[in-house]
C-alpha positions in Angstrom: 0.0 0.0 0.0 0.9 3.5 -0.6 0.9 5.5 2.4 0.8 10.0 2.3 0.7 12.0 5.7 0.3 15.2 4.9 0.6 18.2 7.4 -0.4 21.6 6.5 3.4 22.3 6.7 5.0 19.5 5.1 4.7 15.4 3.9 5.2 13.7 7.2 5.5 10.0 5.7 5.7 9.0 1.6 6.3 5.3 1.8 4.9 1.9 1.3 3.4 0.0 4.4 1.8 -3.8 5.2 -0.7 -2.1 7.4 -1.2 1.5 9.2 -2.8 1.6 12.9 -5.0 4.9 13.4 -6.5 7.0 16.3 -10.5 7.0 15.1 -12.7 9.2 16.2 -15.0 6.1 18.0 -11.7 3.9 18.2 -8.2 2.8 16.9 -8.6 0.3 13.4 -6.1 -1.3 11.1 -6.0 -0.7 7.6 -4.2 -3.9 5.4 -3.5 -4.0 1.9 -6.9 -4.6 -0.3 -8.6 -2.7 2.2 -12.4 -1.3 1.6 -12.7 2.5 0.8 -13.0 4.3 3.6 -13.4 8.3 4.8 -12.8 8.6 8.6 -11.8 11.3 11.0 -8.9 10.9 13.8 -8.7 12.0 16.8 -5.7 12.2 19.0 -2.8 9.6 19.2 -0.5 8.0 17.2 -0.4 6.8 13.5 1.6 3.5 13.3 3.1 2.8 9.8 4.6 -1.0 9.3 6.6 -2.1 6.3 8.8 -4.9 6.1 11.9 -3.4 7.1 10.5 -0.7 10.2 7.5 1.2 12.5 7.3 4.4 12.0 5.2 6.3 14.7 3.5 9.9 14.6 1.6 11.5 17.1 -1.3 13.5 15.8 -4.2 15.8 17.1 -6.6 15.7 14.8 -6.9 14.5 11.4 -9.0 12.6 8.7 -7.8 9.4 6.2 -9.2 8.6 2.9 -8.1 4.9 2.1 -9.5 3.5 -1.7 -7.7 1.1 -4.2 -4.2 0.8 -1.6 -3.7 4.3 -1.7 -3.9 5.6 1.8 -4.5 9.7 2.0 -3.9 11.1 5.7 -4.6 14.5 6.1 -3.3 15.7 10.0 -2.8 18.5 12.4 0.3 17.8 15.1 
């Protein structure tokens, strides 16, 4: 999966990822490659990108994530 984190400052994260944990705004889910599209807010916490080789973690305050075809959009405030 392609994954963008976007800030309105800068590209957090441009990378591919086996599976991203996110801070929902009703509770923490797991996107995974193949994934069904998806439009969700986040609330406060921490983004966990995993690829083969690493975890990369960002902590966030607010955000939202638009996930279709294994392209993973993640629009956040820090």
């Amino acid at each position: 999966m392609n994954v963008s984190i976007l800030s309105p400052l800068k590209t957090l994260f441009q990378g591919e990822a086996t599976s991203v944990n996110l801070p929902g705004k009703i509770g923490a889910f797991t996107v995974l490659e193949n994934h069904a599209p998806i439009v969700s807010t986040l609330d406060k916490g921490v983004i966990t990108i995993t690829n083969k080789e690493e975890n990369t973690e960002i902590e966030i305050v607010s955000g939202f994530v638009e996930v279709h075809d294994n392209e993973i959009t993640i629009c956040v405030e820090q």
